[in-house]
Backbone as a printed PyTorch tensor [residue, N CA C, xyz], in Angstrom:
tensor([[[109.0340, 105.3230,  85.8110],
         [108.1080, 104.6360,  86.6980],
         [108.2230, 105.2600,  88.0860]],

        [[107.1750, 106.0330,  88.5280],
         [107.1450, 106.5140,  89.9630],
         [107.2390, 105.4910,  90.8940]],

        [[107.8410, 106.0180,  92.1940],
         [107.6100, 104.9910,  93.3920],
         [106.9120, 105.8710,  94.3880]],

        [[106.2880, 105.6680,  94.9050],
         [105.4310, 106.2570,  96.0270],
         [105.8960, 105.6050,  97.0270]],

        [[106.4800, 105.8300,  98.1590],
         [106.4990, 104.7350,  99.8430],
         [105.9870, 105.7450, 100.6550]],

        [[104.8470, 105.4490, 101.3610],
         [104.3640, 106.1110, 102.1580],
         [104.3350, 105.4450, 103.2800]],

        [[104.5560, 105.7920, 104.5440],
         [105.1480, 105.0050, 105.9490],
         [104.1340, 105.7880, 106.9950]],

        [[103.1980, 104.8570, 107.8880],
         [102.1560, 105.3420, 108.5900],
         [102.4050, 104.6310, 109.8430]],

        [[102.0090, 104.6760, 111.3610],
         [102.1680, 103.7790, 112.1100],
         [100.9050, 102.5100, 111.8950]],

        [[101.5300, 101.3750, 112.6060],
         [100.4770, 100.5320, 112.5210],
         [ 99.5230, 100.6620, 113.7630]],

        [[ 98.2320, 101.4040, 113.5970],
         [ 97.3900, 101.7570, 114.2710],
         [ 96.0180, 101.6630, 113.3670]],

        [[ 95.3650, 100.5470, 112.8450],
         [ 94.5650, 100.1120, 112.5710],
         [ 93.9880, 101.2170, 110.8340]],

        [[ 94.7150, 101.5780, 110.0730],
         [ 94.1930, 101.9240, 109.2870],
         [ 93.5500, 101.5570, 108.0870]],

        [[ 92.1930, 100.9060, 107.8040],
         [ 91.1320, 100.0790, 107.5230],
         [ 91.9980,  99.8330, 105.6850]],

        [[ 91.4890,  98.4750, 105.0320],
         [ 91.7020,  98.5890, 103.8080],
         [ 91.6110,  99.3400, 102.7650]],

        [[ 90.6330, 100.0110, 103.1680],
         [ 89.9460, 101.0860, 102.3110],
         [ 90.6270, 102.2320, 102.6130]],

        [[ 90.8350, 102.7950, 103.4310],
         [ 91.6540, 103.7740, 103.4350],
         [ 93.0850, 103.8700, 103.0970]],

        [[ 93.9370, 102.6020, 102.6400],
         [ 94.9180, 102.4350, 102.3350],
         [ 94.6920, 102.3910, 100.8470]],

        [[ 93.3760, 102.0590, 100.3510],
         [ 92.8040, 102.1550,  99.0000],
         [ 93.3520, 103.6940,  98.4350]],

        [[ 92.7420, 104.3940,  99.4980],
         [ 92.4140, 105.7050,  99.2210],
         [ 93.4360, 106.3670,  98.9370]],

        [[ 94.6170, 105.7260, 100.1070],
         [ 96.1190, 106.9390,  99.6950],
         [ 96.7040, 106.0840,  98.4900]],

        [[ 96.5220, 105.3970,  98.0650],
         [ 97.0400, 104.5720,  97.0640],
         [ 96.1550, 105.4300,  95.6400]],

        [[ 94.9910, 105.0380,  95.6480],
         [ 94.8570, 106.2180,  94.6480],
         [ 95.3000, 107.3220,  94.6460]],

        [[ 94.8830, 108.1760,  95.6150],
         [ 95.1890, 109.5390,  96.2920],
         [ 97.1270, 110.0240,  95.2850]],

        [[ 97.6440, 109.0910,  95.5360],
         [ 99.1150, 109.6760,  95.4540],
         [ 99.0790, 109.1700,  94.3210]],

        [[ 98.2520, 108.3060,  93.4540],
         [ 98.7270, 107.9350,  92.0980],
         [ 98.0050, 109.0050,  91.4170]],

        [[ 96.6800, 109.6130,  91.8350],
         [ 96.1700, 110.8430,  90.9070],
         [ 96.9750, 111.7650,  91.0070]],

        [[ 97.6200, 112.3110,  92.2320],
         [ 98.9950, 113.2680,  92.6010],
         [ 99.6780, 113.1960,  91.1180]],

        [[100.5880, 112.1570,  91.0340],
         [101.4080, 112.2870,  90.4130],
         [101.0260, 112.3480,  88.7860]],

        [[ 99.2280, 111.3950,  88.9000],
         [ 99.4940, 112.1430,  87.4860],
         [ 98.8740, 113.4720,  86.9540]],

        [[ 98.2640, 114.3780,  88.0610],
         [ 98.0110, 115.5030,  87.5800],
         [ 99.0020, 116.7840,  88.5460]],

        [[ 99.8090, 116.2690,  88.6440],
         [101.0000, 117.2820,  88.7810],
         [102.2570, 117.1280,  87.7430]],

        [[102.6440, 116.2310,  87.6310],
         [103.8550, 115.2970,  86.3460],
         [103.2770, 114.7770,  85.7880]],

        [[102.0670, 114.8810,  85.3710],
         [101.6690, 113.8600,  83.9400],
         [102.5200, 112.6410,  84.0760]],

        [[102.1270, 111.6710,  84.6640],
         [102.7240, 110.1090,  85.1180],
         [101.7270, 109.0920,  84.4690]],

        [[101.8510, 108.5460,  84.3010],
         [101.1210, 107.2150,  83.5650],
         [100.7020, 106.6250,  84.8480]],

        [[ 99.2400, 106.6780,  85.2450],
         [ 99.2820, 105.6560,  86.4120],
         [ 99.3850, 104.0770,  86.3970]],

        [[ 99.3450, 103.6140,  85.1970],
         [ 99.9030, 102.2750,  84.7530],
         [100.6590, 101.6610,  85.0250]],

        [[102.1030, 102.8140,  85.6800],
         [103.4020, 102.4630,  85.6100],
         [103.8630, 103.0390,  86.7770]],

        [[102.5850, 104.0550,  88.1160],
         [103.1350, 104.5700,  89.5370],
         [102.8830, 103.2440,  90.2640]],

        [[104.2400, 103.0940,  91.2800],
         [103.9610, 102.2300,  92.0580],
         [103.8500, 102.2530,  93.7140]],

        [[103.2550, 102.2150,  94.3700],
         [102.5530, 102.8890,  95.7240],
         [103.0860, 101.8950,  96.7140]],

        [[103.8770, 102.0980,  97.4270],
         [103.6890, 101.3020,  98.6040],
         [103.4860, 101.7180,  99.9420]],

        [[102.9170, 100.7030, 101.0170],
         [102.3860, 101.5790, 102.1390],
         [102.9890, 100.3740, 103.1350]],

        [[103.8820, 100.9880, 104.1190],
         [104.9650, 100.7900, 105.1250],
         [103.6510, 100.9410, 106.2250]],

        [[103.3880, 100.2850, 106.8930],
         [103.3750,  99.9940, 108.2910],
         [103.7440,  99.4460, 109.2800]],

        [[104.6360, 100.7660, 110.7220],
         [105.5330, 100.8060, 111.6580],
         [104.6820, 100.8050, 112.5090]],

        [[104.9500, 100.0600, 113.7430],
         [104.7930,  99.4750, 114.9480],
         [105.2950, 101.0600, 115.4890]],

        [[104.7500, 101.7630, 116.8770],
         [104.3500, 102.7810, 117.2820],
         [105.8740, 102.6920, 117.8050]],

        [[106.3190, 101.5170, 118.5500],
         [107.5070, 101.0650, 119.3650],
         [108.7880, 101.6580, 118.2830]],

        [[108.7040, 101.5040, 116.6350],
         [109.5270, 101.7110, 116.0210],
         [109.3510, 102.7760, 115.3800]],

        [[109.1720, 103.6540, 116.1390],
         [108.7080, 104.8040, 114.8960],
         [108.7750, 106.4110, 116.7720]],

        [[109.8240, 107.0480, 116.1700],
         [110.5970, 108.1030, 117.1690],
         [110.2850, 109.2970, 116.8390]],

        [[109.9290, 109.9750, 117.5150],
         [109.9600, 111.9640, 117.1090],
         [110.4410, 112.4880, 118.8920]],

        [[111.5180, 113.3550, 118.3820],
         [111.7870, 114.4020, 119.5170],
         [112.3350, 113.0790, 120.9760]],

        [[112.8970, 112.5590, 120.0600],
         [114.0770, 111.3130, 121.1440],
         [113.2350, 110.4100, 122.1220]],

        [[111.5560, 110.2040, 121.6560],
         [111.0470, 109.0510, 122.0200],
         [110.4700, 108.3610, 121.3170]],

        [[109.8250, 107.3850, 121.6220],
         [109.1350, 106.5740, 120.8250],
         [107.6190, 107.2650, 120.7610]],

        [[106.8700, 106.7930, 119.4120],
         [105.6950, 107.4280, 119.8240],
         [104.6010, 106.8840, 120.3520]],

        [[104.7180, 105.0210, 120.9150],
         [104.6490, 104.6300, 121.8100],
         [103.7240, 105.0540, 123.5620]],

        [[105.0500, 105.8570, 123.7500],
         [105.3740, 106.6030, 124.6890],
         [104.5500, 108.2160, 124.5020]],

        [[105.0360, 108.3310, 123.4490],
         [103.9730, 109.9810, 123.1880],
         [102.9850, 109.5400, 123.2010]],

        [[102.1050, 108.7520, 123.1260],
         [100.6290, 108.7130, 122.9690],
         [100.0590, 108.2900, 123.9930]],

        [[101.0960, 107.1090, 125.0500],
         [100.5130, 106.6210, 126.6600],
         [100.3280, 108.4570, 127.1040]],

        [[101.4520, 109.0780, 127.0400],
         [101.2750, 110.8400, 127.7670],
         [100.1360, 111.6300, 127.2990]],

        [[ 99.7990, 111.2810, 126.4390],
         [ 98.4980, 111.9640, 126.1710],
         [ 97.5820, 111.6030, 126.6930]]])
């Protein structure tokens, strides 16, 4: 049984598009490993900008600098 966790910030990404990587990574796996998509299980992590760091800041902070 596959697990998929895919971790995005929480910055408004619509239902449908969470549709999409949810299929998206269950067709992945079954036309790369022949996986039963019956039995892949997808989950989708959404992090608050505050909790989520690259290059020793928050990205928060990287995105007010932009």
């Amino acid at each position: 049984m596959p697990y998929v966790n895919i971790k995005i910030t929480r910055e408004g990404a619509t239902p449908e598009q969470k549709a999409e990587l949810i299929r998206g990574a269950t067709q992945l796996l079954v036309d790369v490993l022949d996986k039963n998509p019956n039995t892949t299980v997808v989950v989708i992590d959404e992090v608050e900008t505050d909790n989520w760091g690259v290059g020793g800041e928050t990205i928060t902070v990287r995105r007010q600098r932009e």
